[in-house]
N, CA, C and O atoms as a MOPAC input file, in Angstrom:
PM7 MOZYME 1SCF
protein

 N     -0.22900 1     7.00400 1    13.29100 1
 C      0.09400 1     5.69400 1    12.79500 1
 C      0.15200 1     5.73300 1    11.27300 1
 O     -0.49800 1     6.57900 1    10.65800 1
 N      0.90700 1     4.84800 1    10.66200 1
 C      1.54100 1     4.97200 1     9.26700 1
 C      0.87900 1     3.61600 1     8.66000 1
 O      1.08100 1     2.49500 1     9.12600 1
 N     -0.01900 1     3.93500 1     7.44200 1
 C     -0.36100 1     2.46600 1     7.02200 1
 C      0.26800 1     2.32000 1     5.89000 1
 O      0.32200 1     3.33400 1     5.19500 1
 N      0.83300 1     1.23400 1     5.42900 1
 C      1.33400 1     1.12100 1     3.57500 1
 C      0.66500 1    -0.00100 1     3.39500 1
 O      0.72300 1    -1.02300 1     4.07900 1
 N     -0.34500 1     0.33900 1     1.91100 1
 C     -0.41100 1    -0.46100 1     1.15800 1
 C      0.07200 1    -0.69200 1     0.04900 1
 O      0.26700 1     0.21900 1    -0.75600 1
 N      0.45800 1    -2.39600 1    -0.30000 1
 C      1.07600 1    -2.94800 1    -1.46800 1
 C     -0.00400 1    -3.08500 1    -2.39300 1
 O     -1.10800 1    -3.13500 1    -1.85100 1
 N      0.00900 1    -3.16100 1    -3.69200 1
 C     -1.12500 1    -3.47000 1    -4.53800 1
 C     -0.61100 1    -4.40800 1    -5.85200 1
 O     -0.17500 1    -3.79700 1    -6.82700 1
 N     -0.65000 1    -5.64800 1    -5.88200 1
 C      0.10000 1    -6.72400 1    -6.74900 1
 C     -0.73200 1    -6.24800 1    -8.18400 1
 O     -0.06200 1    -6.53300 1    -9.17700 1
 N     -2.16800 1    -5.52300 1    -8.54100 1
 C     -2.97900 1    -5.03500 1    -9.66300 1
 C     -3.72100 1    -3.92500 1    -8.95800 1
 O     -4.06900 1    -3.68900 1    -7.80100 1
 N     -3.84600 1    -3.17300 1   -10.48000 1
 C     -4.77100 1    -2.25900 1    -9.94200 1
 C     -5.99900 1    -2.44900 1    -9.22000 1
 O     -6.73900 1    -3.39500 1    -9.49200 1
 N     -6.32600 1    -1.43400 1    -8.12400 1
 C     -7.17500 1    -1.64600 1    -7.21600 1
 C     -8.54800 1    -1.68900 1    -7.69000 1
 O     -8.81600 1    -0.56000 1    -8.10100 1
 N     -9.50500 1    -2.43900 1    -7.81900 1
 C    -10.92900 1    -1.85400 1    -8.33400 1
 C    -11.77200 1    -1.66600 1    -7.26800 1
 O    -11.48800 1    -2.23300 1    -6.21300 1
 N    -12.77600 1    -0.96600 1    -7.33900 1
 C    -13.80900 1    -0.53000 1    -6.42300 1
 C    -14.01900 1    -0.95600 1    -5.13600 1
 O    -14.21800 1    -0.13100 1    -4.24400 1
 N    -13.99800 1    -2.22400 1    -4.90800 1
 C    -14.13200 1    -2.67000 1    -3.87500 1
 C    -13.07300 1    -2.40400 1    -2.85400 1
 O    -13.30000 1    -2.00400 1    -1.71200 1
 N    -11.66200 1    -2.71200 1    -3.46500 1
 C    -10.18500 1    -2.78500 1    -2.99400 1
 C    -10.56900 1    -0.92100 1    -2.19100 1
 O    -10.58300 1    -0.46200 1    -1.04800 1
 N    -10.84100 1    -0.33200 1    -3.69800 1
 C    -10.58800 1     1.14800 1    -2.68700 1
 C    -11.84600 1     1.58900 1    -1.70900 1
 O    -11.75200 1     2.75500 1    -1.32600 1
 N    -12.64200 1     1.09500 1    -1.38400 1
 C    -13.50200 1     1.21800 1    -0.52000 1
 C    -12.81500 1     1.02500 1     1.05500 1
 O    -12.74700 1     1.71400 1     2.07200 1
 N    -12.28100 1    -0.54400 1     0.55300 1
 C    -12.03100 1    -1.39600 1     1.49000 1
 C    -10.52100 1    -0.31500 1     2.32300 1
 O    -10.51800 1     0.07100 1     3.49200 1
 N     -9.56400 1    -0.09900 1     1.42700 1
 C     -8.25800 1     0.68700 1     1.58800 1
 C     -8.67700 1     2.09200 1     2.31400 1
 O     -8.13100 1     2.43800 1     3.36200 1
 N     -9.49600 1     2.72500 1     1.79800 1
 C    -10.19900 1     3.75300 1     2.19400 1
 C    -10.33200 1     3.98400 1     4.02400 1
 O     -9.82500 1     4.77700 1     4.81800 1
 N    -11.45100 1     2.64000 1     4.15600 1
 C    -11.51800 1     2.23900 1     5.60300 1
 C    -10.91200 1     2.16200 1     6.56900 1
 O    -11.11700 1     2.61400 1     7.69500 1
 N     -9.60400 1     1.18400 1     5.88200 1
 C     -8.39800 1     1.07900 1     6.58500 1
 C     -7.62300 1     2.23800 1     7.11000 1
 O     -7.35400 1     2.33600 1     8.30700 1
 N     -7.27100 1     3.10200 1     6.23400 1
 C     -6.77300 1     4.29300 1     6.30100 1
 C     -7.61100 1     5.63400 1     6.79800 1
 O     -7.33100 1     6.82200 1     6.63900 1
 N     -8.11900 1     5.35500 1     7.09400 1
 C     -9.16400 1     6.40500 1     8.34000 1
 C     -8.54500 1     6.41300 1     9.17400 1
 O     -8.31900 1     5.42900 1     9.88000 1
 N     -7.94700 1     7.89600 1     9.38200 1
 C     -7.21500 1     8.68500 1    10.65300 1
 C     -6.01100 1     7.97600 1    10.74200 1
 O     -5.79500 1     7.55500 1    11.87900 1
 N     -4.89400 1     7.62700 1     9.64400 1
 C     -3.85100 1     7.15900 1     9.26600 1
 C     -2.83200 1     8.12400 1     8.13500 1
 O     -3.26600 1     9.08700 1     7.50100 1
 N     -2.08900 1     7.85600 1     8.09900 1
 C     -1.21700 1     8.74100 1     7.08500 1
 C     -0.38700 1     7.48500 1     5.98700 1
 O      0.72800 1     6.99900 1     6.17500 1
 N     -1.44100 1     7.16000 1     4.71900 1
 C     -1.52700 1     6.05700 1     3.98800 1
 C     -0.42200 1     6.30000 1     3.04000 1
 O      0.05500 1     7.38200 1     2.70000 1
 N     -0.22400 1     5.57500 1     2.81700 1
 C      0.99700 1     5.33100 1     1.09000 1
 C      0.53300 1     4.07400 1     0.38700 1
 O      0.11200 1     3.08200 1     0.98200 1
 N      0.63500 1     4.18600 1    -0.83600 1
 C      0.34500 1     3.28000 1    -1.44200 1
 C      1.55700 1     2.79400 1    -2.46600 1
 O      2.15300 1     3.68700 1    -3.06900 1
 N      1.96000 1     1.36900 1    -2.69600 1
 C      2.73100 1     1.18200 1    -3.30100 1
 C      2.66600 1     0.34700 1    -4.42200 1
 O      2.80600 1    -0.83300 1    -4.10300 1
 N      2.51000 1     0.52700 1    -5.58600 1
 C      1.97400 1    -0.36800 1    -6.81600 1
 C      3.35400 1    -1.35900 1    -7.42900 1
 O      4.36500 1    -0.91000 1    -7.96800 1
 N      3.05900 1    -2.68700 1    -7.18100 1
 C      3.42800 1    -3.73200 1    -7.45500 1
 C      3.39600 1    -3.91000 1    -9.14000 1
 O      4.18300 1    -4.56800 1    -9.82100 1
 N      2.55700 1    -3.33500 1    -9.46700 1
 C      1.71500 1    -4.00900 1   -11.14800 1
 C      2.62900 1    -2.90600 1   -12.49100 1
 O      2.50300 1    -3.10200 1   -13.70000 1
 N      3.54400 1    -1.74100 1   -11.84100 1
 C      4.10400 1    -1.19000 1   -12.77600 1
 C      5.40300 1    -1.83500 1   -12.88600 1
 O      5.93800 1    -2.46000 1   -11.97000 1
 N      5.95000 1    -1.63000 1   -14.20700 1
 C      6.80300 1    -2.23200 1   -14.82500 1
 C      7.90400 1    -2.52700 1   -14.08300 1
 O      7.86100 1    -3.62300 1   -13.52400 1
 N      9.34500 1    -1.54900 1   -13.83800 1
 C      9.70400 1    -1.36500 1   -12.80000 1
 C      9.24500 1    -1.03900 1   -11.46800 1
 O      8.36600 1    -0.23100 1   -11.16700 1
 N     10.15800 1    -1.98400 1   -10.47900 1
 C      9.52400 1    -1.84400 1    -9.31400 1
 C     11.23800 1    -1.54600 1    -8.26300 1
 O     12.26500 1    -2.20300 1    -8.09600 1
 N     10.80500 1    -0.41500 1    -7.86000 1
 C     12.11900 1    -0.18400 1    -6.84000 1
 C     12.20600 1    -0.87600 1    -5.33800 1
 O     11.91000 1    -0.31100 1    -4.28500 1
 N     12.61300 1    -2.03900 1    -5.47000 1
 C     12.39700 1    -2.61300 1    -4.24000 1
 C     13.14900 1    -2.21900 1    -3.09300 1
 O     12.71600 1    -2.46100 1    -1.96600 1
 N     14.47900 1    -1.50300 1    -3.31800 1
 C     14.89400 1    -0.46400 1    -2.29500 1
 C     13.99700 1     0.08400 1    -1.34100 1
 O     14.01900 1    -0.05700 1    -0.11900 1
 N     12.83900 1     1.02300 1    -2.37100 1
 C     11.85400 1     2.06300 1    -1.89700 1
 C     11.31600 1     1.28800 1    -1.37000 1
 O     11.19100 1     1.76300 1    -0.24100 1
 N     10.82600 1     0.26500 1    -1.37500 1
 C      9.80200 1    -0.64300 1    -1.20100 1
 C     10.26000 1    -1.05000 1     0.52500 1
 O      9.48700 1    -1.05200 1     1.48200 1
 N     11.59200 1    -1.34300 1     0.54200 1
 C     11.57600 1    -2.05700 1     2.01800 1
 C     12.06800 1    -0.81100 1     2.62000 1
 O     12.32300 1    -0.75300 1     3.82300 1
 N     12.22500 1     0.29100 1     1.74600 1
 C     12.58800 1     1.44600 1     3.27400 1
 C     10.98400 1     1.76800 1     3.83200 1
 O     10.64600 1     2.13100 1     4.95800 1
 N      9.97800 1     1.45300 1     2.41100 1
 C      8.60700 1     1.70300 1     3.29000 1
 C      8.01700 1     0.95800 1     4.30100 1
 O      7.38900 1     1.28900 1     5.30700 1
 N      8.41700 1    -0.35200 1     3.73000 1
 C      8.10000 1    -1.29200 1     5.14200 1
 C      8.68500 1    -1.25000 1     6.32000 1
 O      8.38200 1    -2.21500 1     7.02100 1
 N      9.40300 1    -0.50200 1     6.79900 1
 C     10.23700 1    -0.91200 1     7.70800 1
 C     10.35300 1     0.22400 1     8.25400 1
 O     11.14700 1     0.24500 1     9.19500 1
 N      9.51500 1     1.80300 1     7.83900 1
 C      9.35200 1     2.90900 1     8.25700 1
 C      7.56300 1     2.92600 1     8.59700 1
 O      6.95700 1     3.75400 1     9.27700 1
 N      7.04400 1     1.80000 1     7.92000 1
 C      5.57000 1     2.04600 1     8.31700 1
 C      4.90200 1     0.76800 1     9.34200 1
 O      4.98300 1    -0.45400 1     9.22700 1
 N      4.08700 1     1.79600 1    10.57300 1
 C      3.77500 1     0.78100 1    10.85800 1
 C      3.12100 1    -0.15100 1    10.86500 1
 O      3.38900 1    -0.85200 1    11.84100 1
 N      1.90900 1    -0.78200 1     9.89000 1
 C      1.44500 1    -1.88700 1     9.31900 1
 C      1.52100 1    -1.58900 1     7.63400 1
 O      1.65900 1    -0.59200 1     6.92600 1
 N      1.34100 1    -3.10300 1     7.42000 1
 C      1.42900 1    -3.12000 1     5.63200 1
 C      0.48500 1    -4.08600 1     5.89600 1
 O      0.30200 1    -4.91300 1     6.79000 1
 N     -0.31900 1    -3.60600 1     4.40200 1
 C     -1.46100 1    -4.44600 1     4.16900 1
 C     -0.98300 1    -5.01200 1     2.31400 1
 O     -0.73800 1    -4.32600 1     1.32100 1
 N     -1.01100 1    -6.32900 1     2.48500 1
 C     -0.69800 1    -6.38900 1     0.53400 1
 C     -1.91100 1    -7.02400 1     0.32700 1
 O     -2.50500 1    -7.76000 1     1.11500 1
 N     -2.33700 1    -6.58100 1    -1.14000 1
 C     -3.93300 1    -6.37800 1    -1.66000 1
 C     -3.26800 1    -7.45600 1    -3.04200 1
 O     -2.53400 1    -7.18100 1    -3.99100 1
 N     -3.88800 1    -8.67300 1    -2.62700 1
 C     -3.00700 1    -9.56100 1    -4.09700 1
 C     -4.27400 1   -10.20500 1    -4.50900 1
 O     -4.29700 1   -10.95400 1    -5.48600 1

């Protein structure tokens, strides 16, 4: 199973604990919202190739 997470800011401690969890015995991607450019192309070929998305806002 394929998890993607979105991240609208960088993640702090808690976030990656929490992401961490989630992604136990998963094959995770992470996708950062908070950099300048954002390729939203990439963005919906990941959604739509993974099977849950979690967005961390």
């Amino acid at each position: 199973m394929k998890i993607l997470h979105v991240f609208r800011h960088p993640p702090d401690g808690v976030t990656r604990q929490l992401v961490e969890i989630l992604s136990r015995e998963r094959e995770a991607t992470e996708f950062p919202l908070h950099i300048t450019t954002v390729d939203y192309d990439h963005l919906l070929h990941l959604i739509l190739t993974h099977d849950q998305v979690v967005s961390w806002w």
